[in-house]
Each structure stands twice: as C-alpha cells, then as structure tokens.
GUGU-115004 format. One record per residue: x, y, z of N, C-alpha, C in turn. Coordinates in steps of 0.2 Angstrom, whole numbers. Atoms other than C-alpha are relative to their C-alpha. Layout:
   n.xx   n.yy   n.zz  ca.xx  ca.yy  ca.zz   c.xx   c.yy   c.zz
      X      Y      Z      X      Y      Z      X      Y      Z
...
This chain:
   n.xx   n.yy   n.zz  ca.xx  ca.yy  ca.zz   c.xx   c.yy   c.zz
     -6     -4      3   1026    773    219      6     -3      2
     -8      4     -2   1043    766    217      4      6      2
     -4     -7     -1   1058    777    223      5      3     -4
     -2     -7      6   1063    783    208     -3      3     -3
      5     -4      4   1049    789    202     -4      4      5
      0     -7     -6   1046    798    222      9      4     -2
     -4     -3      2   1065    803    216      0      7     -4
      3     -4      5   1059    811    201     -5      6      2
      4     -6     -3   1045    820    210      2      6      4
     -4     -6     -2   1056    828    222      2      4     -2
     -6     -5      6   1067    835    209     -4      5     -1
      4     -4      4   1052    841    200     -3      7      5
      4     -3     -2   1044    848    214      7      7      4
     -6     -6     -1   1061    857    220      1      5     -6
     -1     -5      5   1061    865    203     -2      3      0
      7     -4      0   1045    871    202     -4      3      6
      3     -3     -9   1044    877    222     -7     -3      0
      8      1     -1   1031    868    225     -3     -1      9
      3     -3     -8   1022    872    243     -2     -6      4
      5      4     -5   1011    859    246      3    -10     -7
      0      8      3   1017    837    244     -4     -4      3
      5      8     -5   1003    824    247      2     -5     -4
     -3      7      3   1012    807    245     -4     -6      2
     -1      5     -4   1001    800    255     -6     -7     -5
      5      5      3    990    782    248      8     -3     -3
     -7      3      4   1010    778    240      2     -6      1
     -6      4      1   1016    764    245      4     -1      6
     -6      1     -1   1030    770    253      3     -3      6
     -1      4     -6   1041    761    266      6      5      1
     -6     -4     -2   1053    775    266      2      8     -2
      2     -4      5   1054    793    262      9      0      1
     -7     -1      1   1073    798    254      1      5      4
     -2     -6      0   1085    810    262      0      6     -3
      3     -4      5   1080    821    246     -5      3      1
      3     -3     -3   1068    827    255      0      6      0
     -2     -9     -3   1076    842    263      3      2     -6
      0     -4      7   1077    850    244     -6      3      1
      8     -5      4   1059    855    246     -1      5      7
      1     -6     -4   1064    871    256     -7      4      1
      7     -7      0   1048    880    250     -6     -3      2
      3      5     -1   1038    864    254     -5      5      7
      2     -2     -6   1022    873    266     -4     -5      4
      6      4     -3   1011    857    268      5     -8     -2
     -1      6      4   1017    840    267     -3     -8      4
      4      3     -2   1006    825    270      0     -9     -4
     -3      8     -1   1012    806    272     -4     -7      3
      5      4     -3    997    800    280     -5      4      1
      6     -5      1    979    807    280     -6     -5      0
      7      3      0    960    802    285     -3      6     -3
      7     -6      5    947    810    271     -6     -4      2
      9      1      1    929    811    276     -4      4     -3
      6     -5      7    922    821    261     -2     -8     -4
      6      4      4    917    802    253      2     -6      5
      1      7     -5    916    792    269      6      0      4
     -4      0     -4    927    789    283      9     -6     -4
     -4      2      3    943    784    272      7      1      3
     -8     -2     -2    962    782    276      5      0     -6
     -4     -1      5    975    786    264      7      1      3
     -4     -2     -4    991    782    271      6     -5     -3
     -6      4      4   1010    773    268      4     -6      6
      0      4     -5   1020    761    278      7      1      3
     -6     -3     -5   1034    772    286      0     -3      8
     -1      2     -6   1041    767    301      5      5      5
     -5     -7     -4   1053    783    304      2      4     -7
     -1     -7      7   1057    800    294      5      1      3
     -7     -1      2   1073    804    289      1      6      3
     -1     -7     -4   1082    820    299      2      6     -6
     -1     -4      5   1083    827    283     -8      6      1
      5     -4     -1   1065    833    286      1      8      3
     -2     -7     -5   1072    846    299      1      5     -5
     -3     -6      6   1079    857    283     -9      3     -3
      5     -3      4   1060    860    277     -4      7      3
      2     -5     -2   1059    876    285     -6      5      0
      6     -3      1   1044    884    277     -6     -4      3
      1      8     -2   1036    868    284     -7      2      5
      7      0     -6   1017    871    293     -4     -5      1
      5      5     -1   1007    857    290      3     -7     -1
     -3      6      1   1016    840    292     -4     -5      3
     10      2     -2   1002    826    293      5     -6     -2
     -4      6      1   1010    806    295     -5     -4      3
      5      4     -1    994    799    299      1     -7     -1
      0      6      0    993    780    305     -7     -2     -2
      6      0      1    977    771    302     -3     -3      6
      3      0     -3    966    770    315     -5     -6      2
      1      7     -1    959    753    314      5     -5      2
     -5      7     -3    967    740    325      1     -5     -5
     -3      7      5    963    727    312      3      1     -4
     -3     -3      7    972    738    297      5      3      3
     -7     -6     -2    986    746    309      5     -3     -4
     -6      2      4    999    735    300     -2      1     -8
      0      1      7    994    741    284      2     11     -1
     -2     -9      1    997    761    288      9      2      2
     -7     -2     -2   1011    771    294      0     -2      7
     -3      0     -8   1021    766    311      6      1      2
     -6     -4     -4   1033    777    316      2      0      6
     -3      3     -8   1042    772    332      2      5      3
     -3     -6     -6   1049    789    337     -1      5     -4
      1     -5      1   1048    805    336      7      3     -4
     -7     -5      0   1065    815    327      2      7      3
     -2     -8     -5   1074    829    337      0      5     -6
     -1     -4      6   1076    836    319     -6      4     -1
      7     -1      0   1057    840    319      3      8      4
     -1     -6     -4   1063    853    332      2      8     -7
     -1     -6      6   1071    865    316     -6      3     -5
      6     -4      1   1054    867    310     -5      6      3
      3     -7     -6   1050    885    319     -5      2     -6
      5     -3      2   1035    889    307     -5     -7      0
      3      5      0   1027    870    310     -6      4      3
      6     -2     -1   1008    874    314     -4     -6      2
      5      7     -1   1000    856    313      6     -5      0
     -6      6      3   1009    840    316     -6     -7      4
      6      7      1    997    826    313      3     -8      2
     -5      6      1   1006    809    320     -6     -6      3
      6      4     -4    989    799    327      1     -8     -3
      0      6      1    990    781    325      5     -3     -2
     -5      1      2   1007    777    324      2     -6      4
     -3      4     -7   1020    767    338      4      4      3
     -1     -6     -6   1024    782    348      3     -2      4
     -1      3     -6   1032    777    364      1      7      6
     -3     -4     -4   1039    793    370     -1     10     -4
      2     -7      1   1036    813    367      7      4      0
     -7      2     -2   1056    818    366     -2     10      3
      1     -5      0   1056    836    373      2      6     -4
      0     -5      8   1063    845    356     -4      1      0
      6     -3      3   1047    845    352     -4      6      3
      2     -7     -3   1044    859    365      4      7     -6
     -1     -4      3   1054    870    353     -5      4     -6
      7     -2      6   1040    871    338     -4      6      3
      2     -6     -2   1036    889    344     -7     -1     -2
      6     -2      4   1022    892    333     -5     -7     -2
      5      6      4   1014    873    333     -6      4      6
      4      0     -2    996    875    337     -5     -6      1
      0      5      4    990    858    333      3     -6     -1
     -2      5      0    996    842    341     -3     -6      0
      6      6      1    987    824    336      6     -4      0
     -4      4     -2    997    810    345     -4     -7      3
      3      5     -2    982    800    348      2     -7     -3
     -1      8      2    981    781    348      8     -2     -2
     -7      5      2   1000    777    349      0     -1      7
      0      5     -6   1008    770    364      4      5      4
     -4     -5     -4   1015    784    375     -1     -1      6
      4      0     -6   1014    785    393      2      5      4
      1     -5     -3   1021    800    399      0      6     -4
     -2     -9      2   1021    820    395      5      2      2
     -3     -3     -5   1035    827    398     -1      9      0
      1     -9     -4   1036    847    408      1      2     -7
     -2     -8      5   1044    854    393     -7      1     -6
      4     -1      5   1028    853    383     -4      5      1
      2     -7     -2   1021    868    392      1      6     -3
     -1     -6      6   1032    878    381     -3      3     -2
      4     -1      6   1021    877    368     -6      4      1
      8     -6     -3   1009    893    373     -4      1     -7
      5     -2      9   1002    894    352     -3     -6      4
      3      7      1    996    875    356     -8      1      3
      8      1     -4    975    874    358     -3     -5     -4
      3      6      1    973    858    350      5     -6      3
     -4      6     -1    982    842    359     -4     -6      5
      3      5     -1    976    826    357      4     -7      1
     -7      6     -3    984    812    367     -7     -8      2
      4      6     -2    968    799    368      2     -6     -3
     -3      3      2    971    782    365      7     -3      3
     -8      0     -1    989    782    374     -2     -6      6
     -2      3     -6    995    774    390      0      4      3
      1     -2     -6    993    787    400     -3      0      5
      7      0     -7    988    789    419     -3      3      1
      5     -7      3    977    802    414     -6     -1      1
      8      1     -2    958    802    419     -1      2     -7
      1     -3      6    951    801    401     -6      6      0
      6     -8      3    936    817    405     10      5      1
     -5     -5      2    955    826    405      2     -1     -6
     -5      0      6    963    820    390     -8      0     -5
      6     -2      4    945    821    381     -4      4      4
      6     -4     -4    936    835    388     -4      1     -6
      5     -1      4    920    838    378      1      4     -8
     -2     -6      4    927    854    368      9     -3      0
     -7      1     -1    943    846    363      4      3     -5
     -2      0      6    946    853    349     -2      8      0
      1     -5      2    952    873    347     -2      3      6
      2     -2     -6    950    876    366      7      0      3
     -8     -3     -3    968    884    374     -2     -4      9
      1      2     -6    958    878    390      1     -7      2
      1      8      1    955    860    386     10     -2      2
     -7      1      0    976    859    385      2      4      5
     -1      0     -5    978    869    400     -2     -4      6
     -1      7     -4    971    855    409      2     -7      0
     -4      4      2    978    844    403      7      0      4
     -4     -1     -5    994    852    411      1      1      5
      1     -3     -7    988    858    426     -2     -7      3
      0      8     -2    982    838    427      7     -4      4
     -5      6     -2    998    831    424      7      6      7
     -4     -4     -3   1006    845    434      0     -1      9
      7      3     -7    995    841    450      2     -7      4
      1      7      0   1000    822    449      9     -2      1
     -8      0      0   1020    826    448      0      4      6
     -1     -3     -8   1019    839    464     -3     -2      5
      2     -2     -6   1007    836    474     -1    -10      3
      1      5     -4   1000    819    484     -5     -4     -4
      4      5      2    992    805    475     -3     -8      1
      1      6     -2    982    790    476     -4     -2     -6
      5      1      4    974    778    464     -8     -2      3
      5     -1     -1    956    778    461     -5     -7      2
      3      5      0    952    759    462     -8     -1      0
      8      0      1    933    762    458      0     -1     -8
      4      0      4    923    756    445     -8      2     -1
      7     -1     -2    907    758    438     -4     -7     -5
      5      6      2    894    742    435     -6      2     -2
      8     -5      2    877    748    426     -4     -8     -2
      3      7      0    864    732    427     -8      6     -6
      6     -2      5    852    736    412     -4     -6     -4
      1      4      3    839    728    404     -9      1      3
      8     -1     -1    816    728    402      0      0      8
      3      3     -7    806    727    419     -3     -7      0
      2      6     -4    804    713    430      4     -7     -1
     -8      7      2    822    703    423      0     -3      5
     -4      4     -5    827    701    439      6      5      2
     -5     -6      1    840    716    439      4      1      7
     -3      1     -7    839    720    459      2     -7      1
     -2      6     -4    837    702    464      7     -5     -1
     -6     -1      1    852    700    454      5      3      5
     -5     -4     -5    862    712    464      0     -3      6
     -3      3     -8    858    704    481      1     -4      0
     -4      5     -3    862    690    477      8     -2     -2
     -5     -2      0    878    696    470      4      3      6
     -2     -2     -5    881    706    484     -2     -1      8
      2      3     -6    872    698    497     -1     -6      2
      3      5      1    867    683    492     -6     -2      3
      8      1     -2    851    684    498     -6      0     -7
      5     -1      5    834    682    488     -7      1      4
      8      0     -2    816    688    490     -4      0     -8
      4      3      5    802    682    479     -3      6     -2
      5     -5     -1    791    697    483      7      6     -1
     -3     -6      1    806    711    477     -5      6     -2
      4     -4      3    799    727    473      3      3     -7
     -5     -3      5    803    735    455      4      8      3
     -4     -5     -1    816    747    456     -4      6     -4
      4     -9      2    809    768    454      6      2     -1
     -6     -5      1    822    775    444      7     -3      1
     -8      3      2    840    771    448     -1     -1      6
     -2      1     -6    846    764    463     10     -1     -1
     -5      0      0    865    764    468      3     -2      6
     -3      5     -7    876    753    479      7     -1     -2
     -9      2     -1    895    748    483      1     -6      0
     -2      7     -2    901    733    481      8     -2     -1
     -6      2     -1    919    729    486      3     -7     -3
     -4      6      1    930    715    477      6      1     -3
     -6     -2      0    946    710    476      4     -2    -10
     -1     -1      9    954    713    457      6      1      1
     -8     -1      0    972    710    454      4      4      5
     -3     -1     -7    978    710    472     -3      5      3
      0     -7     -2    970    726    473     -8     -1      3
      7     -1     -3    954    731    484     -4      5     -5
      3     -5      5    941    739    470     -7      0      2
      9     -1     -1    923    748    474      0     -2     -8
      3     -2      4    913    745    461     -7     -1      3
      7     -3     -1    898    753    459     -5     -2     -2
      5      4      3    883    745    455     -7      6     -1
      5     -5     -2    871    755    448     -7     -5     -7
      4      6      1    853    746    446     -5      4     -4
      8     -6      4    840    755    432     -7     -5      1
      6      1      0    822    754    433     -1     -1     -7
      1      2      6    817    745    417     -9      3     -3
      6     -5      2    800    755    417      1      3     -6
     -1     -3      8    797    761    398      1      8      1
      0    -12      0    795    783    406      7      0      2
     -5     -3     -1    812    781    412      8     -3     -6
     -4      1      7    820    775    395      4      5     -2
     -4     -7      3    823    791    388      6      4      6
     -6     -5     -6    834    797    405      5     -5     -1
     -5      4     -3    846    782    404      6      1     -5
     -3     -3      3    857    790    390      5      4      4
     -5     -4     -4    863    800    404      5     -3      3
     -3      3     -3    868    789    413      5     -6     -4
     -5      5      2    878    776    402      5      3     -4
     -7     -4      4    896    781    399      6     -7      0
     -6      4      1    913    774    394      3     -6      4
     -7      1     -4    925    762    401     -5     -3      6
      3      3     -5    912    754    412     -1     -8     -1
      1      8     -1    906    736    415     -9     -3     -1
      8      2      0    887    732    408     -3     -7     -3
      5      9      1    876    717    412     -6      3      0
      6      0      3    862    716    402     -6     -7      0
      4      6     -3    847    705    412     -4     -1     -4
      7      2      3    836    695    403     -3     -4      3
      5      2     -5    822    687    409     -2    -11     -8
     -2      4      4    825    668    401     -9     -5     -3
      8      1      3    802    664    399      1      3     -5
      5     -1      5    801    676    387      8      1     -7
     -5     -1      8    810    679    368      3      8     -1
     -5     -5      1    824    689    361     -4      7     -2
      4     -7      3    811    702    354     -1      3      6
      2     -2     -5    803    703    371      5      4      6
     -5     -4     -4    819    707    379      4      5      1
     -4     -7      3    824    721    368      7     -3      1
     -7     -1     -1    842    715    367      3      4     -4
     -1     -5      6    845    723    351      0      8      4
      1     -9     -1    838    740    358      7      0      5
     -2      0     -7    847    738    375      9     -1     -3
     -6      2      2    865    733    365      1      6     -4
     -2     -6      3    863    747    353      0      8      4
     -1     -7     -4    860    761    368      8     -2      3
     -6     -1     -1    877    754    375      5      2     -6
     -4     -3      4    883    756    359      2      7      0
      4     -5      3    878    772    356      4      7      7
     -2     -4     -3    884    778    372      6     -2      8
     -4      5     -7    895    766    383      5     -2     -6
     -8      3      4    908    763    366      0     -6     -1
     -2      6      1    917    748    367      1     -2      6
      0      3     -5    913    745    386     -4     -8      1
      3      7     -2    913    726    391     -8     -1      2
      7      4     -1    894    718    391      1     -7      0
      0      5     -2    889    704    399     -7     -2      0
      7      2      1    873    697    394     -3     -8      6
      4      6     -7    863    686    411     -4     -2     -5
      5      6      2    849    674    407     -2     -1      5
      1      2     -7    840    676    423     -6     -4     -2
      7      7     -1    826    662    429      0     -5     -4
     -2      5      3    835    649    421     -1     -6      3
      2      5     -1    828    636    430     -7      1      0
      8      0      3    811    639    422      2     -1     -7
     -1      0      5    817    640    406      9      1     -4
     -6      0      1    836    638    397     -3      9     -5
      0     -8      6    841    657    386      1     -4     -6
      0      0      8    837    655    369     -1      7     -4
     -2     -4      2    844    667    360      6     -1     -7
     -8      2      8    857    669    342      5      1      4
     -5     -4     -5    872    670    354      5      2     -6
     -4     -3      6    882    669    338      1      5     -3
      1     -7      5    876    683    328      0      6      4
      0     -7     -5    875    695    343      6      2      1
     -8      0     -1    892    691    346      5      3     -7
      0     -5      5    895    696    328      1      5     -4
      4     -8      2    885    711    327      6      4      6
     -3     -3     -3    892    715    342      6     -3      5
     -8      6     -1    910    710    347      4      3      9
      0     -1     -5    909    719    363     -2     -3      7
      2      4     -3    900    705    372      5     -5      2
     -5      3     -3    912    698    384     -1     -7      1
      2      7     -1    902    681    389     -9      4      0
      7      1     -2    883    676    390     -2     -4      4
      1      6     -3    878    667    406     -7     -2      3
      7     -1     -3    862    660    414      1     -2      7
      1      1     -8    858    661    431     -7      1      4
      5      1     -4    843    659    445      3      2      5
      2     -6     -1    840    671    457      0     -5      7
      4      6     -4    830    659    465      3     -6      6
     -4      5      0    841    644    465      8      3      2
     -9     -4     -1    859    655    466      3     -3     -6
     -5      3      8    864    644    448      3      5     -2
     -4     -6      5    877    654    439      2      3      2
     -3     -5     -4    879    665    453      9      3     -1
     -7      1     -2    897    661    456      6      0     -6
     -4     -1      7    902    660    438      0      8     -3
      4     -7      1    892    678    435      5      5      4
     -1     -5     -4    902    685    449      9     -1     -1
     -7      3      3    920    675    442      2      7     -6
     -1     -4      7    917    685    426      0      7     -1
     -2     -5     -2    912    700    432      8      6      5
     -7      0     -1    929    701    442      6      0     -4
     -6     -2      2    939    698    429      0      6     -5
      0     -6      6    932    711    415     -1      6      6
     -2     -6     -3    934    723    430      8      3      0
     -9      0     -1    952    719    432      0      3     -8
     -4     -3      7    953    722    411     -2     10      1
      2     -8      2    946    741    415      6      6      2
     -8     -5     -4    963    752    416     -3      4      3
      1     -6     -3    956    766    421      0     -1      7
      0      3     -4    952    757    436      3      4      7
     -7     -1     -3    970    760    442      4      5      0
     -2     -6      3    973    778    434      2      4      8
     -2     -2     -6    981    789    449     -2      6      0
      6     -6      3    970    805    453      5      5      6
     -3     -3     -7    978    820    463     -4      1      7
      5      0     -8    972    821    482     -7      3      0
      6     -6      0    962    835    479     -7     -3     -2
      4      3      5    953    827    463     -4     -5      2
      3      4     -3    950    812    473     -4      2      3
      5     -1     -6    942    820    487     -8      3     -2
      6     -2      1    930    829    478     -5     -6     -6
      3      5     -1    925    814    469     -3     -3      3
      0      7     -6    925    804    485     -9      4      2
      6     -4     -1    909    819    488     -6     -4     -5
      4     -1      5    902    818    473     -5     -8     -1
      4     10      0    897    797    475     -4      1      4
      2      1     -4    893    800    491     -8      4      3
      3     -4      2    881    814    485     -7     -5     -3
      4      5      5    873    801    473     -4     -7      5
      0      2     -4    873    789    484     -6      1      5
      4     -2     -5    861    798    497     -6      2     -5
      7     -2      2    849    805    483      0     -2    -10
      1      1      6    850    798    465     -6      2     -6
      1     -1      2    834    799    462     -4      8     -1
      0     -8      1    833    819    464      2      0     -8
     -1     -2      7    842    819    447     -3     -2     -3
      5      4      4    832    807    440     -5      7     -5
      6     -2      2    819    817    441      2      7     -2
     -1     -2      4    827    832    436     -1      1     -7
     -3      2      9    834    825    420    -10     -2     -4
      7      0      4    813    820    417     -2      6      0
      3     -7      1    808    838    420      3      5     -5
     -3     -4      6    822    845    407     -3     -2     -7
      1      6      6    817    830    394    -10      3     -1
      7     -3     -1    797    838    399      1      6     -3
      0     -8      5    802    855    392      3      1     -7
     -3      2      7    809    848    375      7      2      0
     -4     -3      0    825    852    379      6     -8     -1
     -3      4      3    831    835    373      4     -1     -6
     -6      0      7    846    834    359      4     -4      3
     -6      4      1    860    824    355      6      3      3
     -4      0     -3    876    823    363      4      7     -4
     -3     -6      5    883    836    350     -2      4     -2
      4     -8      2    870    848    347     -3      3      8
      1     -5     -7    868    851    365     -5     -2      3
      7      3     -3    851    851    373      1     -1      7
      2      3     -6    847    842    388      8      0      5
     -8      3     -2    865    834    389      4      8      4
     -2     -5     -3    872    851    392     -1      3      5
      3     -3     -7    862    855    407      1     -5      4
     -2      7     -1    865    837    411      7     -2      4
     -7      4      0    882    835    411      4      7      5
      1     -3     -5    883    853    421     -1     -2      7
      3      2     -6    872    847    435      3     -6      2
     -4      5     -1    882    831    434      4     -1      7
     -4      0     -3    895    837    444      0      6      5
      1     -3     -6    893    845    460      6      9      0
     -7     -5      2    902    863    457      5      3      5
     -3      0     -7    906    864    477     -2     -3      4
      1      2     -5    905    858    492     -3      3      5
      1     -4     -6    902    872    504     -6      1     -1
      4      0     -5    886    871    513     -4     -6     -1
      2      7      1    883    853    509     -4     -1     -4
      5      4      4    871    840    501     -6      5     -1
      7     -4      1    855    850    506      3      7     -4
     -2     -5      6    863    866    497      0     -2     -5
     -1      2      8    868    858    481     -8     -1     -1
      6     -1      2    849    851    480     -3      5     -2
      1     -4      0    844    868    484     -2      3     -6
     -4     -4      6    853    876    470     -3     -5     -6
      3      6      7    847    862    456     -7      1     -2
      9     -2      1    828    863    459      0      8     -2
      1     -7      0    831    882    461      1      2    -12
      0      1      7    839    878    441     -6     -2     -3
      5      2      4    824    868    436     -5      4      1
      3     -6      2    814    882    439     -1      4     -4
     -1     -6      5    819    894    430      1     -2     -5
      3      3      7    818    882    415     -7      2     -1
      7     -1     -1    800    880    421     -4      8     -3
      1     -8     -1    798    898    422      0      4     -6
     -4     -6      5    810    907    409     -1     -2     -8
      1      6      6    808    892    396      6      2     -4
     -7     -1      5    827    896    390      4      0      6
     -4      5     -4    843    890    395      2      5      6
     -2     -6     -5    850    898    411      8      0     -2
     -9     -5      1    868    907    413      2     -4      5
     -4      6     -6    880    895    424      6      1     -4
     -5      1      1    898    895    425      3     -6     -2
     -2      5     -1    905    882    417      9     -3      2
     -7     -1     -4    923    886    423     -2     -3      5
     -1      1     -8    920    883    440     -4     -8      0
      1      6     -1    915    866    438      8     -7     -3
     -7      7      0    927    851    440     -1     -7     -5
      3      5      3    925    836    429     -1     -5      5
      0      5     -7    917    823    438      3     -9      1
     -6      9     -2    928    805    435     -8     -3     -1
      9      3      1    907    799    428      1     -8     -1
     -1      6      7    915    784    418      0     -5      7
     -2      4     -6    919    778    438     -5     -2      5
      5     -2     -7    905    782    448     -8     -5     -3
C-alpha cells in the first residue's frame, strides 16, 4: 500500500467511524500523523500472527509510531507485532522505543509489541490503567521498571525472549497466560532482586543421553576424573554428580546428570530433559546410526530441551571411526554444536570433548542470572536433595507412568504430578520428611486411582533448567 492510498483510507475510515483498522501485511514503513483522526478507532493492528491457516505472520516494516497515535482515545486493541523468526526479523516491524504518547490511551486493553527492537519499558506505560495484556516478548530489554506494578488490571505479561536477569521458570511460568499470579511473580521476583541480597547462580545442567552400554559413565570419569574401568557397571536409573569448571573467569558447577539407557526407563527421561541445558548425546562408534537411535534421541531433545546445545560423542573410537551423515543431522537439526569422537579406554578426544563442553557452557546465559538469597538457598537444598536420592523419584515417576497417568506437557497427566513433586515444597523436618510425604503421595494414587489435592501455591519454582 502506498501512502496515498493509506491517506485515503484514513479519510474514509474517519468518515465512516470506523472502530476496527488492520493495516497489517501493508508494506508499510511508516504510519502518517493522520492517524490520530481515527478517534473512534477501537482495535488497530499493524502487525499480527494468524494461526487459523498455519502458523502465519502478517506484518509491516515500521520502526517507530508517530505521537499522534496518543489522540486514538477509544483505542483497546493496539497490536504491532514483529515477526518472530530470526531469519525474517528484517522483514517485519522494528520499533526501537516505546512512545510516552501511548500513555493517553486510558481505555488501551492489549498492546501487542513482541518481536520488535525494544530496549527499554519507559515508565508512561505504567499509566495504561485499564491495560490487561502486555506482549513484549522477543525484543531486547533488560530491565523492568518499579512503576509497572501500577498496572493492577494486567494478568497477562510476557517478557520471554528479553535480556533480563530473570530466571526464565519466572518470566515463563506454566500458566502464563490469564493468570494475575503468574505477573505477581514476576514482581515479587524482580522486587526481591532490587531489595534484598543477591548472588549469581553459576550452575549448569549437563544431561549425558544416549542407548545402553555407549559409554556414558566411563565418559563422566574420565571427564571428571580421568579415570577408566573396563568392567563399569550400567548406570540403574539416573545418577547425578558436580563437576566444577572454570567459564569465563568465573567458577561454574555444572551438573552432570548421567541416564540409564535401559529401554524401561525411556518413558521417564521426558521428565527430566529441560531448557537451556547442555546435552551429549554418546554413541557407541561399533555399531550404525539406526542402532544408536540418534534420530530418536535428537528428536526427545527436541521435543523437550528446545534449542539447547548438543553435542554429539563417538565413543570407542579406537575400535572403530563414527560413521554417521554428520551433514544432514546438522541440517535437520541446527542445534548440534559439534560432533566428536573419543576412547574412554585410550582418553582420545577427552581434552577436545572437555574444551567444547566449556565453551557451550560459557554460551548458556542463564548460567549468570542473579537469583535472591533466599531463592538461592532453597535451590541450594533442592540439588542437594537430589543429589542424595535421585533415584526415589525415578521410581516414583515409574509408579505414576504405571497407573496410566501419562499425558503430554499441556494436557496434564503425569507431568502435573511431576513437576509438583519436582520441587521440594519445604524444608522443615528435612530429606527423610520430604521422602516421607512423596511415597505417602504415591499411595494414595495406588489407592484412590485419582489425582490428589496438593497446594500448588505453596510451592516455589525449582530453577530445573540448572539443576
């Protein structure tokens, strides 16, 4: 659309009061001052994702709105969606700043600005009395500021994507969407992090996945020990270990956590594979790609690890080199960081394996996110919970998976009871308490064969993507 032919439509549409303008798929690289004519204007939308025929973007290539917008008084639905593809970001809207003007619109309701170049949140925007309905995801912001609290209508606000020092189970809690509580912690986060006493979290988490009998432990010790035994036994379930290294100056645990590639405990490791983590996927270089499942084992990270760095081994490389499509894997899947082979036996690759690992830990922001004392502390529990009995939950999560109470991440199920029991709900009367209280939970599934009654208020998030 050229600008005299959007000239023309504002006219017409000021003539004709018209409520609702979608300009968006336009073109445009600038909206006019003629704007604020469209007093009666209740919706207007400059950028928009429609998924009634597929996950589609419809958008323009603004880079800032004129303060004339402030005049559209009637004004509830303002929608300037970016496009949310990295590779197509230069093909949507990028609005660099927010306008103080926006503040004039006291009946604003939604204000849609996700995928833009955002930097800052100006505090005007505290005045939008009546917004309910903030979507600031995927721009480049990095702080909140106090006056957003204002906003006591707001029960949707989405800030993922950003630069904040924000533990993402805060800025994404499960229910993010139409929950007044999800955005009270949000507040009560970054309110916590501004008064009270804080430290960064410098922990990772490392998840070694991959069939039985890769190599997986003897990997770990001789990453962390440098030791090798011929005669290892298979790992039962999970095992979990610390390993200290140093990452951009900085001293960082990371967590090592080593799966039993036993076929019965396939269906539990869903649980355990989350975001923002670091996963070596061991193969065993005797036998073929099929036999190693890499496929399957790349599409479970998919599926439930995102776009967390992998790191594909090739253990017992001195029996045989990895043959594998390194290209097409790499392709398919664009989250594979390197492919290396290494001996166990021999310690080849070790030193490269353990180069590379280091630095894809340095690239995990979170890393360095700065958590309130408190937060930390209870954390600091929670590992050390795991830690001494991991595989107690194991076998839970197999006893809930036994009563059919498995479902997907968004229908509930398992995951629900899961991600509850996850996080330890107190402290007080320690480890053997918490057990206690868990088993005494899988009972009463046993028992009642329906779901139990648990607060889920009184549970803290557990910081999982670290641990």
């Amino acid at each position: 659309m050229t600008q005299d032919e959007l000239l023309k439509l504002i006219d017409q549409a000021a003539a004709e009061g018209w409520t609702e303008l979608d300009l968006s798929g336009q073109g445009l690289t600038e909206l006019p001052p003629k704007i604020g004519k469209l007093t009666q204007l209740e919706t207007l939308i400059l950028g928009k994702w429609d998924f009634k025929d597929g996950y589609q973007y419809f958008g323009n290539k603004l880079t800032s709105l004129p303060d004339e917008i402030g005049q559209l008084r009637a004004l509830k639905v303002l929608m300037v969606a970016g496009d949310l593809l990295l590779q197509r970001r230069k093909e949507g809207n990028q609005i660099t700043a927010i306008p103080d003007s926006l503040a004039q619109l006291s009946s604003l309701q939604q204000l849609d600005l996700r995928a833009n170049q955002i930097t800052a949140i100006p505090d005007s925007l505290a005045q939008l009395s009546s917004l309910q309905q903030l979507d600031l995801r995927a721009n480049q912001i990095t702080a909140i500021p106090d006056s957003l609290e204002n906003l006591t209508n707001l029960d949707t606000l989405d800030l993922r994507l950003n630069f904040l020092p924000i533990s993402p189970e805060i800025i994404a809690p499960p229910r993010l969407y139409k929950n007044r509580e999800a955005v009270e912690e949000i507040f009560n986060y970054v309110r916590q992090l501004r008064s009270g006493e804080k430290k960064p979290l410098n922990e990772a988490k490392m998840l070694l996945i991959g069939q039985g009998s890769v190599g997986k432990t003897s990997l770990i010790n001789r990453l962390l020990e440098n030791r090798y035994d011929p005669n290892e036994p298979q790992t039962d379930g999970i095992n979990v270990q610390e390993w200290g290294v140093h990452v951009n100056s900085k001293d960082v645990r990371l967590n090592v956590w080593d799966f039993g590639g036993q076929e019965i405990y396939h269906a539990t490791h869903q649980f355990f594979l989350t975001k923002r983590s670091l996963y070596i996927l061991v193969c065993n270089c005797r036998t073929s790609e099929e036999e190693n499942r890499i496929e399957y084992w790349l599409k479970l990270i998919q599926s439930f690890g995102g776009e967390s760095p992998v790191i594909i081994v090739g253990n017992k490389s001195d029996e045989q080199p990895l043959d594998i499509n390194r290209k097409a894997l790499r392709q398919k899947y664009p989250n594979i960081c390197a492919i290396l082979e290494t001996s166990c036996q021999t310690g080849q690759g070790i030193e490269e394996l353990r180069a590379t690992i280091t630095k894809e830990v340095g690239k995990l922001r979170e890393v360095y996110n700065l958590l309130p004392l408190s937060w930390f502390q209870a954390v600091r529990w929670y590992f050390q919970y795991f830690l001494r009995c991991p595989l107690v939950y194991l076998r839970i999560l197999l006893a809930l998976f036994v009563l059919g109470e498995a479902g997907s991440r968004d229908q509930g199920g398992i995951n629900d009871h899961a991600l509850q029991y996850r996080y330890p709900p107190s402290t007080e009367g320690g480890v053997d308490r918490l057990i206690d209280e868990v088993f005494y939970f899988v009972e009463d599934l046993l028992s009642l064969g329906s779901r139990p009654r648990y607060n889920s208020r009184a549970i803290r998030p557990g910081f999982s993507e670290a641990f």
